[in-house]
C-alpha positions in Angstrom: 99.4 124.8 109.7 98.4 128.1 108.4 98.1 129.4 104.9 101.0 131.6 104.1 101.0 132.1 100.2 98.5 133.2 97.8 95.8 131.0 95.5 96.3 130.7 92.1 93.5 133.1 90.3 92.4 136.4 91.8 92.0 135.7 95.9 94.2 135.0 98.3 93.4 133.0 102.1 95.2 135.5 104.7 95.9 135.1 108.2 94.0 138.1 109.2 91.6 140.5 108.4 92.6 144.5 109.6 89.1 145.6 110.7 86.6 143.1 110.6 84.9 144.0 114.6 83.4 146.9 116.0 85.1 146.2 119.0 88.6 146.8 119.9 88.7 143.2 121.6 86.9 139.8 120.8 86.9 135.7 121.9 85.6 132.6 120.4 86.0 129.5 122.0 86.3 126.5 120.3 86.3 122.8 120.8 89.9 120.7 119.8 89.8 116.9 118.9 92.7 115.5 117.0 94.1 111.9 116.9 97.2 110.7 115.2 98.3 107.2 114.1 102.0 105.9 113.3 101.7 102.1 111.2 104.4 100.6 109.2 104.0 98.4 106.7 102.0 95.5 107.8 99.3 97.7 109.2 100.9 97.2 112.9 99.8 99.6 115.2 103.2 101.3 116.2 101.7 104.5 118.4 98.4 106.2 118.6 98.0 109.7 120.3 94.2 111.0 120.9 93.6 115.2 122.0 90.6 116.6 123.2 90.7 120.3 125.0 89.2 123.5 124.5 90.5 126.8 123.2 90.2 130.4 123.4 90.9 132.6 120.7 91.1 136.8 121.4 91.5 139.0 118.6 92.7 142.7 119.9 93.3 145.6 117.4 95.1 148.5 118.9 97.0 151.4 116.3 95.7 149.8 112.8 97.2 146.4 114.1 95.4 143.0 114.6 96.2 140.1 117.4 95.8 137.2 117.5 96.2 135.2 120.9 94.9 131.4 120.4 95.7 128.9 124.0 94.2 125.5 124.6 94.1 123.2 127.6 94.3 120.0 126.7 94.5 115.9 127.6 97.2 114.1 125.3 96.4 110.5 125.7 99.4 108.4 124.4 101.6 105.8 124.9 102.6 107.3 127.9 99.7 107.4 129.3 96.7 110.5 129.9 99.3 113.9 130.3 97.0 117.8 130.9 99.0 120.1 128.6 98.9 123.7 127.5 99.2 125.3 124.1 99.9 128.9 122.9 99.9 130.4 119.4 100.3 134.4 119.0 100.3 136.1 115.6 100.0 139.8 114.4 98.5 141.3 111.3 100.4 144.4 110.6 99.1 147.8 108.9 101.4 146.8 106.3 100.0 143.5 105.7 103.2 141.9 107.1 102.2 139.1 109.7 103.9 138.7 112.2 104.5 135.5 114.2 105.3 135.9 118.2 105.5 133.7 121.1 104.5 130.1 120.3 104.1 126.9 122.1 101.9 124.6 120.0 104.0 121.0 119.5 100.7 119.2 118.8 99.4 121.5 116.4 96.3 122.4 118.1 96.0 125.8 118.2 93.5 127.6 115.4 96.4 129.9 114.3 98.2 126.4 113.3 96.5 124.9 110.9 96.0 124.8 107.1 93.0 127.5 107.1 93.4 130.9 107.5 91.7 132.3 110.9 90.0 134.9 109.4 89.5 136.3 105.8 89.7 139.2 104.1 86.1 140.9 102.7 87.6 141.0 99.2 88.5 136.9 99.9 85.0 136.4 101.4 83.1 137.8 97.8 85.4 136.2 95.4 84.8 132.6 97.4 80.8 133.2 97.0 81.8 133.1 93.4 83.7 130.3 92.9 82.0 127.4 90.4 84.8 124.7 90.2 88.3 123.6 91.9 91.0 126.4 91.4 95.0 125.4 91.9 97.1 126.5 94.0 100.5 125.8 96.3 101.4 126.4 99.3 104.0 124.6 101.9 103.3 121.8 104.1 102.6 122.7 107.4 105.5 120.3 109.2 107.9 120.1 106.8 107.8 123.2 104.0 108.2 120.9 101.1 105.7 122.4 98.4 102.4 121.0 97.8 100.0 121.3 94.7 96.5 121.3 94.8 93.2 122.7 94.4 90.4 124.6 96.1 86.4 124.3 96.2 83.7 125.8 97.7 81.3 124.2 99.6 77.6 124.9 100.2 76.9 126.7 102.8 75.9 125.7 106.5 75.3 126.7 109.9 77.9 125.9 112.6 76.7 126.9 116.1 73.6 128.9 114.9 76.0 130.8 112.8 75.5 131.1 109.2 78.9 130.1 107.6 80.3 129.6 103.9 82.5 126.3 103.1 85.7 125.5 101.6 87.5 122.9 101.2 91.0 121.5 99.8 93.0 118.2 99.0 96.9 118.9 98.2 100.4 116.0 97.7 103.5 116.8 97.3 106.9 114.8 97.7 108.1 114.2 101.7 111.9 114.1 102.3 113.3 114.8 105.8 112.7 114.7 109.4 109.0 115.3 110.9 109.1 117.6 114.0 107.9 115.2 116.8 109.7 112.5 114.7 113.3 114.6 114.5 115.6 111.5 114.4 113.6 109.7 111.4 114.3 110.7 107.9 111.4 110.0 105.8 111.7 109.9 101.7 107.8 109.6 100.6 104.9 111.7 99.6 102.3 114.4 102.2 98.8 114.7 101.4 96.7 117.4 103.2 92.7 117.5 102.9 90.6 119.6 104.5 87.2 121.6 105.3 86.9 125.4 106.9 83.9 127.2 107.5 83.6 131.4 107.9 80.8 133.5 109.3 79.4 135.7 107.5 79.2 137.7 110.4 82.8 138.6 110.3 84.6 135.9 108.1 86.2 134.1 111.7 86.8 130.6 111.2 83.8 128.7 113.0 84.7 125.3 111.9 87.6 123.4 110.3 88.6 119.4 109.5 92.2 118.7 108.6 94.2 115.5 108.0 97.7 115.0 107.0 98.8 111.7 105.6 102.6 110.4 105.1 103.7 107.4 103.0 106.5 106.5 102.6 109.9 104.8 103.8 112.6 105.5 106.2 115.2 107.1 104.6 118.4 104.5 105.6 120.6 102.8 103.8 120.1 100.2 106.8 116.5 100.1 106.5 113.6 100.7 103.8 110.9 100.0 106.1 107.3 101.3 105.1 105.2 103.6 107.0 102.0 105.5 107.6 101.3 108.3 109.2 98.2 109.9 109.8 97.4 113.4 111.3 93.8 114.0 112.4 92.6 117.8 113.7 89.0 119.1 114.1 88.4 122.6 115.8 84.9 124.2 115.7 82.9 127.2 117.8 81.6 125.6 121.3 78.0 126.0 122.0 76.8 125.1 125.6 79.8 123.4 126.0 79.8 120.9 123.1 81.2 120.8 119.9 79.6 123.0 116.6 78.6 120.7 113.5 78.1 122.0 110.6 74.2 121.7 109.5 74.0 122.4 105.5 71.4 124.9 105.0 68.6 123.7 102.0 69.7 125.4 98.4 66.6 128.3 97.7 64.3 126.3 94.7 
């Protein structure tokens, strides 16, 4: 779930930032919830997954390139009972811009470098955002299934997350829904996607410190055979670990 195409209006959400540390190598470690829901049309609960872990993010630059190297540890509690699973997300800023997606392992779409928000931000992305005064469009693909969504953009006030001073965004996107879902392969689904969402960035050094994602399907299964209705819901919250508990995000009091 990662931003890969620009805003509408003058900034862009990237992946990466080229130099944004003094050192050559960093880590943040962050806390992972995420709960999904499958109903169909009569509000029945069909299945209901629940994922807590923690996760380590290390950022190395070496020869004008940046990487990115997000793994989690996890407990998947499901249908199938309480499973201990790993996840791995690696992704590389170029000196061309380019990013560059390497080994990955993330089916549950945990990993930071997985989601909707960019990781980290760019200093020119950072300023325009302080400016922002109302909602600005923009599109960008669905994380599971590439069909285009439309929406728009706000900022948030600001807050501290972890004793870090952060600035807020948030989003709330639809677009149509027709195909397979990933960990649903063998059901076609004809519908509409909704993403909303909340990301926080240190000033410090524009690193992602807190984010709240859901994804919601509605829709039918695609079937000549069948029309039945359905609900989906997909749940993620990663934010910085302090003292070994999750970050919240504390508003800080607008200057009178």
């Amino acid at each position: 779930m990662m931003f890969r195409r620009a805003l509408a209006g003058t900034f862009a959400l990237v992946t990466a930032v080229a130099v944004v540390a003094a050192t050559a190598r960093a880590d943040q470690e962050y806390v992972v919830n995420g709960h999904d829901t499958f109903r169909t049309a009569n509000g029945e609960m069909r299945s209901e997954t629940v994922y807590r872990g923690v996760q380590r993010l290390t950022i190395t630059r070496s020869h004008g390139s940046t990487t990115y190297d997000a793994r989690v540890e996890y407990d998947r509690d499901g249908d199938g009972g309480r499973q201990h699973q790993r996840a791995s997300f690696t992704a590389t800023l170029l000196p061309s811009g380019q990013q560059q997606d390497g080994v990955t392992n993330d089916p549950d779409y945990l990993t930071v470098l997985n989601q909707p928000f960019a990781v980290q931000l760019d200093a020119p992305t950072m300023r325009d955002l302080a400016h922002v005064k109302r909602p600005v469009p923009f599109d960008f693909p669905s994380p599971m299934t590439g069909a285009t969504l439309h929406g728009t953009l706000r900022r948030l006030p600001d807050a501290t997350v972890a004793g870090t001073r952060a600035m807020g965004v948030a989003f709330e996107a639809k677009g149509p829904l027709h195909g397979a879902l990933p960990d649903r392969p063998r059901v076609q689904l004809a519908g509409s996607i909704t993403m909303k969402g909340t990301a926080y960035y240190a000033y410090a050094n524009a690193l992602l410190v807190a984010l709240n994602a859901t994804l919601g399907i509605d829709g039918t299964v695609d079937d000549a055979a069948s029309k039945a209705p359905i609900s989906i819901v997909y749940a993620r919250s990663i934010r910085t670990s302090s003292d070994q508990q999750a970050a919240r995000p504390a508003p800080i009091p607008r200057r009178t």
